[in-house]
N, C-alpha and C positions, 0 to 999 in steps of 0.2 A: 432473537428479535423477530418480531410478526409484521407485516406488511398487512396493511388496514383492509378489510372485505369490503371490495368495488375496487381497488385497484385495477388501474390497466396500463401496461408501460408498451409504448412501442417499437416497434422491431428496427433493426439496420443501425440501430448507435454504437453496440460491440460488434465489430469485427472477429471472424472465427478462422484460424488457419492450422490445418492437419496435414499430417505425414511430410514435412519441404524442410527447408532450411540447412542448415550445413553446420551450427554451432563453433561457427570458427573467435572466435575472441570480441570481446564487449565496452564499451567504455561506460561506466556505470553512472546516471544522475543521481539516481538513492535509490535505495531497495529496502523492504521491511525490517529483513534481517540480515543485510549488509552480505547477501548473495551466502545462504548459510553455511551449505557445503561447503562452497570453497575459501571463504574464512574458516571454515573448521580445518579443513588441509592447510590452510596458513599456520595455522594456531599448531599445528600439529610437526611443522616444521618444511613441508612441503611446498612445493612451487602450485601456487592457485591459478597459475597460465593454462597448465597444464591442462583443467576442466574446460576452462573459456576457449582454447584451443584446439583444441578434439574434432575430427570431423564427424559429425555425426549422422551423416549419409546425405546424398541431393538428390532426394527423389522430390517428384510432383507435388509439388503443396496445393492441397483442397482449399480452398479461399470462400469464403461466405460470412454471416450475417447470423447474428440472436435473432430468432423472430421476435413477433410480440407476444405479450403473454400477460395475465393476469396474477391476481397477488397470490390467489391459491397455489397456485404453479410456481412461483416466486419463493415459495413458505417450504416448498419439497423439490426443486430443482434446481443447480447448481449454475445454470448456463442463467437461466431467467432471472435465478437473486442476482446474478454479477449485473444482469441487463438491467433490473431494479434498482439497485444500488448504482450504479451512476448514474440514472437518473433522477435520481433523490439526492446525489450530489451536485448535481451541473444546476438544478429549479436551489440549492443554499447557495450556492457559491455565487452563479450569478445576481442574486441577491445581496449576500454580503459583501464581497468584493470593492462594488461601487465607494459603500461606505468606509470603507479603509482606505481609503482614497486611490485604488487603481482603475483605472480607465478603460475599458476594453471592452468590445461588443460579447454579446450570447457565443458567439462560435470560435473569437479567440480562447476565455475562458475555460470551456469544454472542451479538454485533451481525449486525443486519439485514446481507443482503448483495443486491445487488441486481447484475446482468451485463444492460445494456441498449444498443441501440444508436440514433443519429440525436438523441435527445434523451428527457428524460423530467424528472417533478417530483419534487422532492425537498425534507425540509423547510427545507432551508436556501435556498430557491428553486427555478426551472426550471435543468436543466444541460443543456446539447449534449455532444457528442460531442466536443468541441473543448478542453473544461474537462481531458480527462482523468481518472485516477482519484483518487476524494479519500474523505474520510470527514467525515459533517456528522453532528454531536452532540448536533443537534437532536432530531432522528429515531434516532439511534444506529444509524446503517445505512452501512455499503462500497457505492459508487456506482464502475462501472468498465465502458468501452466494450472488451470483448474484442482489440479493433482496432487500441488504444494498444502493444500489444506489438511490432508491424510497425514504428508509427512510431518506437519507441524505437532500434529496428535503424536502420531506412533513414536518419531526419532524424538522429538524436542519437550513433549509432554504435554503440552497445551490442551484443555478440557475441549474442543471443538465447540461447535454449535453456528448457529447463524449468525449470529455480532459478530465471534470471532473473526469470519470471513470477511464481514464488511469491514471491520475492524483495518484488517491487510489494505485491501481495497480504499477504503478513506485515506491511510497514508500515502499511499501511493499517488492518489490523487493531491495530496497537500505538496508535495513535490512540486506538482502541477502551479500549485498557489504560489509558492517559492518562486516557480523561473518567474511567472508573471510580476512577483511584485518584486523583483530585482535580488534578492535575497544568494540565488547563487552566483549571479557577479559580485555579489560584495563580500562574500565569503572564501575562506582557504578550505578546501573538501579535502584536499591532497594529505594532513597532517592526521595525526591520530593522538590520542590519550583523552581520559576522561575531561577533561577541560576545553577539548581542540574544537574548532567550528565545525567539524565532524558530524561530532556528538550534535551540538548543540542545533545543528540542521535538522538530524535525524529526532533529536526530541522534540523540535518545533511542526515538525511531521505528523508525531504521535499527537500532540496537542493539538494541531489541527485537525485530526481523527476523531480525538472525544469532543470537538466542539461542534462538528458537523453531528453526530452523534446526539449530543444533548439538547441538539434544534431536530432532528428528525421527526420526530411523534409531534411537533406542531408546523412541521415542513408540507402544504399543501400542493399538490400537481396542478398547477395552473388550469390543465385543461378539462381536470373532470371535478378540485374542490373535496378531494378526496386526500387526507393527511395521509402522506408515504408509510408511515409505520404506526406499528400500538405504542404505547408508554414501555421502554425498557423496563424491564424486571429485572429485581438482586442478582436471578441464579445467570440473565442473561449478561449483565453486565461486569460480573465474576466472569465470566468465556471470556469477554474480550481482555479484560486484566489478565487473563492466563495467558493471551497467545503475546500478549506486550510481555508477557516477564518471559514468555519461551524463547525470543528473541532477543533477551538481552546479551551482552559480551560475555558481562560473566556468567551464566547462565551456560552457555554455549564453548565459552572457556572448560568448564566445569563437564560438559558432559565428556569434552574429549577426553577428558581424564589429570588433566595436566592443570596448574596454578591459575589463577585468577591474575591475570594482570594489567589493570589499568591504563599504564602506558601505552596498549595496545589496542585500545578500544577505538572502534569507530560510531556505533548506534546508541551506546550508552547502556547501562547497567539493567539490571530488571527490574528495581526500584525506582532509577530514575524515569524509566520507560512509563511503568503503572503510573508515577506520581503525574507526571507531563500529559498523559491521558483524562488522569482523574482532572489535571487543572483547565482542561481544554471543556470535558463535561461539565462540571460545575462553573466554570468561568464564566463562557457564556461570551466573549469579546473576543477578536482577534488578538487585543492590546495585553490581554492575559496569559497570552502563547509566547510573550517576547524571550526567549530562550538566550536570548543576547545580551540580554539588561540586565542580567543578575550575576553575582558576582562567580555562584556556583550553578551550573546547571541539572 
């Protein structure tokens, strides 16, 4: 995905924090792929405490700021697309929002975002490196190791590219859209199997993803009148269906080696994942995403 020439996104909306934190254990709102690792040491028979628990050293955390940057920079740096990409989501969101009937100003909205590496504190506990990216609703903040995008390729298989990136980042942010519009007080997150409001959270995520997504290339920056993105492409919008199916249960089930088992699912399957995506792009409605209203999800 390409960021439109004349872009210009401004600096201090990501948050940067290096080498601090201690990784001591998590309480998770949603994460892309349901914290991979250590659902794969679940799957595998293993206590997943055990990762989230870990001290992972307390040294000095370096604390700072994305600068600002432009879309060139946006198109080939990693720090700049994350600072691009939420702000390409906070100019939909605050827009769509309204009309679904939630209520809330520009700065409620726009969730804390934080790009840190090694480990750092969060209010839902300490998180490593290892947790991957999630969203805690404590703090209302995107917690995301730049890094996970490699592993998503190398361990998991996913084609990379730049969608797939914003891709991670969009759900993360629909989390966001969830605490706000009540969704995880009305739901049980605690249960698991393909059926369970788990799932159905985590696919209402992904659908929130392709629908930010398929408003992007006519998403204008208020302040310069400059549309966020180019028109998604095939080969672009194939990345992002990869890194959705690289994250599905069975998918991830599958790589450990071991059975496919539904009952145990929390994010949902790779097909349901792609399809929930695709219904969020071509939708085009929040009322499209209803993940709840249908009899299967």
């Amino acid at each position: 995905m390409t960021f439109q020439h004349g872009g210009q996104f401004e600096g201090g909306r990501v948050q940067t924090r290096r080498g601090g934190g201690r990784g001591r254990g998590i309480a998770i709102g949603g994460g892309v792929g349901g914290l991979l690792v250590v659902l794969l040491v679940a799957l595998l028979g293993g206590d997943p405490t055990s990762l989230l628990s870990g001290d992972s050293g307390g040294g000095a955390e370096e604390q700072g700021v994305i600068a600002a940057c432009d879309a060139e920079q946006a198109n080939s740096q990693r720090e700049c697309r994350l600072n691009a990409t939420i702000e390409a989501l906070d100019t939909y969101w605050v827009d769509a929002l309204p009309s679904a009937g939630v209520e809330a100003g520009a700065e409620e909205i726009q969730p804390g975002v934080v790009s840190f590496e090694q480990a750092t504190s969060t209010g839902c506990g300490d998180a490593s490196a290892s947790t991957g990216p999630f969203y805690c609703p404590t703090d209302r903040t995107i917690y995301l190791d730049l890094g996970f995008y490699d592993l998503l390729s190398s361990q998991y298989g996913a084609s990379g590219g730049s969608l797939a990136e914003m891709y991670v980042v969009a759900h993360e942010y629909g989390h966001h859209i969830q605490q706000l519009s009540g969704v995880f007080d009305r739901t049980d997150r605690s249960g698991t199997g393909d059926d369970s409001d788990s799932v159905r959270v985590e696919l209402q995520a992904d659908c929130y993803a392709g629908l930010w997504a398929g408003h992007a290339a006519s998403t204008e920056d208020p302040e310069t009148g400059v549309t966020y993105l180019e028109p998604i492409s095939q080969t672009e919008l194939a990345d992002a269906l990869s890194a959705a199916a690289a994250v599905g249960d069975d998918h991830i089930q599958q790589q450990s080696g071991g059975g496919v088992d539904p009952d145990t699912w929390t994010h949902g399957s790779s097909e349901q994942r792609q399809r929930w995506f695709t219904t969020g792009y071509e939708g085009g409605t929040l009322a499209a995403c209803d993940t709840f209203g249908v009899t299967t999800p």
